[in-house]
C-alpha positions as CSV (number, residue, x, y, z in Angstrom):
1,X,-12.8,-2.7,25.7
2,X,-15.1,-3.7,27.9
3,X,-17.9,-1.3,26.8
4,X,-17.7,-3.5,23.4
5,X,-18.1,-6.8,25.5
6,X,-21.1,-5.5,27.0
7,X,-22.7,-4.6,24.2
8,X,-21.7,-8.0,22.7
9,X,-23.1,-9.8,25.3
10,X,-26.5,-7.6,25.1
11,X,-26.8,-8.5,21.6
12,X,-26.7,-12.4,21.7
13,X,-29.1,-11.7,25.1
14,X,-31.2,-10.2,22.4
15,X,-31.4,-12.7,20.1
16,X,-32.4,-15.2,23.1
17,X,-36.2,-13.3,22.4
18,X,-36.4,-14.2,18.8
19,X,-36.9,-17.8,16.8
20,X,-34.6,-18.0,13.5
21,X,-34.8,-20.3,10.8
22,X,-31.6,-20.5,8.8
23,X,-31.1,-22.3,5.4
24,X,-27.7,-22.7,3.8
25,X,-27.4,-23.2,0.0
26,X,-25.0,-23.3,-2.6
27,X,-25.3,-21.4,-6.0
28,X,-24.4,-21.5,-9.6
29,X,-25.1,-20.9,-13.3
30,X,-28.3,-21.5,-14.4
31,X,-30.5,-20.6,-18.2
32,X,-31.7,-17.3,-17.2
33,X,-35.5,-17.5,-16.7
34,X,-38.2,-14.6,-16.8
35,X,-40.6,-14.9,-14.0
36,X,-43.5,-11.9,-14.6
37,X,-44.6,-12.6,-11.0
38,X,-41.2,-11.8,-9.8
39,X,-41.5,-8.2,-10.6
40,X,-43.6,-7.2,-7.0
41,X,-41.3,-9.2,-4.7
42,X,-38.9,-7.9,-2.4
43,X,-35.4,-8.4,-3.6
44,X,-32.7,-9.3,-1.3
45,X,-29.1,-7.4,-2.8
46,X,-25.9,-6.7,-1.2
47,X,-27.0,-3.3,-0.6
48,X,-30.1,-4.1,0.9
49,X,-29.7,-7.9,2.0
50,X,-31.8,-6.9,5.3
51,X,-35.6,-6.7,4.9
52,X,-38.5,-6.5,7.7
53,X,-41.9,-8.1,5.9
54,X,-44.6,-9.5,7.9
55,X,-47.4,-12.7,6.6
56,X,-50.0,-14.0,7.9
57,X,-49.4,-17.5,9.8
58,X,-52.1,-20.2,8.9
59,X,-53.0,-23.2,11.2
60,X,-51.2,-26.5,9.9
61,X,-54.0,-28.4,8.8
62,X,-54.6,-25.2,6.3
63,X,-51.9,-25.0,5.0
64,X,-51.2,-28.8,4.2
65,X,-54.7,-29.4,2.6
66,X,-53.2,-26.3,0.6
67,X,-50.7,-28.0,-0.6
68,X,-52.0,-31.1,-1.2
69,X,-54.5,-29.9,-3.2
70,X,-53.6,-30.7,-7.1
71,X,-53.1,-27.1,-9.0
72,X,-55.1,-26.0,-11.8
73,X,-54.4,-23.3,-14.7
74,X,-56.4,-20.8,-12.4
75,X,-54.1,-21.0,-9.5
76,X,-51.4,-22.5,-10.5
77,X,-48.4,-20.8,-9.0
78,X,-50.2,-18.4,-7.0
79,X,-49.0,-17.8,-3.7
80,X,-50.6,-19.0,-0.4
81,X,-51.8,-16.3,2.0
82,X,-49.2,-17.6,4.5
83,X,-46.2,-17.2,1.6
84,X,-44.1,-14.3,1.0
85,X,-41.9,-14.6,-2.1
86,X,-37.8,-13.3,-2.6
87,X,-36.0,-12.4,-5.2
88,X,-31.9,-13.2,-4.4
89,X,-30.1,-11.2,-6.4
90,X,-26.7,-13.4,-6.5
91,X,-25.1,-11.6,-9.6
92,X,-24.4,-8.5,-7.8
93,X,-20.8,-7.8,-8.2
94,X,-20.3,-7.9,-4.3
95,X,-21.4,-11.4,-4.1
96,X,-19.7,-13.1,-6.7
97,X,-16.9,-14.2,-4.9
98,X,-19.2,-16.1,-3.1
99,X,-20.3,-19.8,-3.9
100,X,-22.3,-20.4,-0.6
101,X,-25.1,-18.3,1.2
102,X,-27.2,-18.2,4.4
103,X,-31.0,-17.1,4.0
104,X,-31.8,-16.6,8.0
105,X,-35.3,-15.8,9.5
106,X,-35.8,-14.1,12.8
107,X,-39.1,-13.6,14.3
108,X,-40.5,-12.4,18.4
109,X,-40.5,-15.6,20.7
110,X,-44.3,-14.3,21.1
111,X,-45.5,-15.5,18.4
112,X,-46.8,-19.1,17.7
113,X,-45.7,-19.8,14.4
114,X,-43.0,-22.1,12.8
115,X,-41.3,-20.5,9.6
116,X,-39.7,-22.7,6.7
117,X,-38.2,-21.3,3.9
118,X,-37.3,-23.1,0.2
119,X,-34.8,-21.7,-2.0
120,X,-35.6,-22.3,-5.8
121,X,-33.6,-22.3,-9.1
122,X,-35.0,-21.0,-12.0
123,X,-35.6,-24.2,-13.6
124,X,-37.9,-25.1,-10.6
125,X,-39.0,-21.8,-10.7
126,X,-40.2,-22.5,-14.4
127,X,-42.0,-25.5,-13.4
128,X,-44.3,-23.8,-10.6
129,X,-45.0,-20.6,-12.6
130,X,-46.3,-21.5,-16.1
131,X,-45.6,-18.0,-17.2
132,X,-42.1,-18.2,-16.6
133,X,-40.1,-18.6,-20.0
134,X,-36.6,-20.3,-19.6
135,X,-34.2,-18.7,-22.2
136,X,-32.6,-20.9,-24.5
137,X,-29.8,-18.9,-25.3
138,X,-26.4,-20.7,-24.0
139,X,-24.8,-17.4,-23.0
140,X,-27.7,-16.4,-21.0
141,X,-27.1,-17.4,-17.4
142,X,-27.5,-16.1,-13.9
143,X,-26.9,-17.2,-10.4
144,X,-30.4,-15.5,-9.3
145,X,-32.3,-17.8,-7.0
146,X,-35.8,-17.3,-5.2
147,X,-37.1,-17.7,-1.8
148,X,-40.5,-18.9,-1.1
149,X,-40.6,-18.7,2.8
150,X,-43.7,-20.0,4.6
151,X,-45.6,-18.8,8.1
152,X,-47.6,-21.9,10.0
153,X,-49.1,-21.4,13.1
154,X,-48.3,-23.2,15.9
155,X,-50.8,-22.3,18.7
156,X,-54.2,-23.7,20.1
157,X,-57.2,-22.7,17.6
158,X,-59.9,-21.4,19.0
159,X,-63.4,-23.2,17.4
160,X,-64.8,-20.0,18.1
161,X,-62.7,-17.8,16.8
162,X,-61.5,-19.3,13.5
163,X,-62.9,-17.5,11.8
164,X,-61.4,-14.2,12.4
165,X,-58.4,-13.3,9.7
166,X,-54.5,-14.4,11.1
167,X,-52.8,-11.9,12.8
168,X,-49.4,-10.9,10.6
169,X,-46.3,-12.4,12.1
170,X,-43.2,-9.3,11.9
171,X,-39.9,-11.0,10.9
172,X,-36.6,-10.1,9.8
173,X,-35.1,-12.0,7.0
174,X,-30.8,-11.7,6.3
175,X,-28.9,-12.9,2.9
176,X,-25.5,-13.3,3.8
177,X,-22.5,-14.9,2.0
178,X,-19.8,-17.8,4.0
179,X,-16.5,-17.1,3.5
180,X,-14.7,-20.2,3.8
181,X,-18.2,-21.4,3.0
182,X,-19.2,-21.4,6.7
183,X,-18.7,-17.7,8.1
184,X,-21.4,-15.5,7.7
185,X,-20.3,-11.6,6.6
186,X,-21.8,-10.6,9.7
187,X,-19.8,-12.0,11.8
188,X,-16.6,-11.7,11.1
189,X,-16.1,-8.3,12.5
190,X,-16.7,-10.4,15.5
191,X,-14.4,-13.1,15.1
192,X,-12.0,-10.3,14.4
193,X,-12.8,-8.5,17.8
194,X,-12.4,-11.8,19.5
195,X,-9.1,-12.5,18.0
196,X,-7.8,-8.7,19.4
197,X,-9.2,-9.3,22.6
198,X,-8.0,-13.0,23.7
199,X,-4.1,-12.1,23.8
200,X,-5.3,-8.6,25.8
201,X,-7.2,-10.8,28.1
202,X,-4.8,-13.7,28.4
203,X,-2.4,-11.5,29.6
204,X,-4.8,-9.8,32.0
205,X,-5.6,-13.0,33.6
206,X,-2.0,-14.2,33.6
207,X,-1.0,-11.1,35.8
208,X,-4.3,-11.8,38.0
209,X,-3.0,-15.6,38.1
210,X,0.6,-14.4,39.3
211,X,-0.8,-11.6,41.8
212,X,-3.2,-14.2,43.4
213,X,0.0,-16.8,43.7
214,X,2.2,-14.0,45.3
215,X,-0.4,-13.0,47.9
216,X,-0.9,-17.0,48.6
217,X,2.8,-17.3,49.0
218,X,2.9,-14.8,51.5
219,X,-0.2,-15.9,53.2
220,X,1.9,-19.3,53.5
221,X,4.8,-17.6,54.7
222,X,3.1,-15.5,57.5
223,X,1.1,-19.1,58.6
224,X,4.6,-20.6,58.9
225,X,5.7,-18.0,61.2
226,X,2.3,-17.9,63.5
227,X,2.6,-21.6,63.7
228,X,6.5,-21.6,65.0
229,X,5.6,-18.7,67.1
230,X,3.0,-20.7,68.8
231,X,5.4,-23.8,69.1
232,X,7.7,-21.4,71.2
């Protein structure tokens, strides 16, 4: 037992080094829609719902002017240097029973950078990629969403040095379903270990509790006796 609490508590001290970013979302049917660009990115499954990737980070006034310039049909729905595209593949049978997800982003404390992340139906998806085709068949639906996830950096710039290319930022990124719509897969082996543990524990501590009073009572009982053997 307590080898298991130890490494417990090692692993939240562990995640006390990293930033996250977590977004929560909820999914449903949508027209299926065929995104050509989508072919390269990484896909998120049950089976692999766990990647490491790594993106550049860009300064914030780079990547704002980015997106505040106006597209045109030579860039439209290309992605930023500081953007790295997902694939969520909700229709796998595993994660069908789930309505919610969590899309969380871990990256080292080390690094200056701010992560944000935007999930995206495939209507939306349609409307920043003009070679995406939205079927118009009824009965061809999906739950499949996509996550654009974003890498700004937070640090001083260097006039000097601006020039030079960003360093990549390493992250981890997680897919997850909520059961209950609230509790991540991942931890309910935890919740499950806590709920073994706390009657094992309670009863430890309510033996310690009645050991400590039985010594006490003693101690009271032998201070009675010194004190009338004094009066004598």
């Amino acid at each position: 037992m307590l080898p298991s609490i130890l490494l417990l508590l090692l692993s939240c001290t562990l995640l006390s080094f990293a930033n996250t970013e977590i977004v929560t979302f909820e999914t449903s049917n949508a027209n299926y829609v065929d995104v050509s660009e989508a072919l390269g990115w990484t896909i998120l499954r049950p089976q692999e719902n766990e990647q490491m990737l790594s993106v550049p980070s860009v300064p914030h006034k780079r990547d704002q002017a980015s997106k505040r310039r106006p597209p045109s049909s030579s860039d439209e729905g290309i992605s930023q240097q500081n953007e790295v595209w997902l694939k969520l593949a909700l229709d796998e049978e595993e994660w069908k029973a789930f309505s919610k997800f969590t899309l969380r982003v871990s990256w080292p404390a080390n690094y200056p950078t701010d992560f944000s992340i935007d999930i995206l139906s495939p209507e939306a998806m349609a409307s920043h990629f003009s070679s995406a085709k939205i079927s118009r068949n009824s009965t061809v639906t999906t739950r499949v969403k996509y996550a654009r996830i974003t890498a700004v950096h937070t640090g001083v710039i260097i006039p000097a040095l601006s020039h030079i290319e960003p360093k990549p930022v390493p992250f981890v990124v997680i897919l997850e379903g909520l059961y209950f719509g609230v509790l991540p897969a991942s931890v309910v082996p935890i919740v499950g270990f806590i709920a073994l543990v706390l009657p094992g524990m309670w009863f430890v501590v309510k033996k310690i509790i009645e050991t400590v009073e039985c010594v006490a009572e003693e101690a009271r009982k032998e201070l009675k006796v010194t004190s009338k053997d004094k009066i004598k």
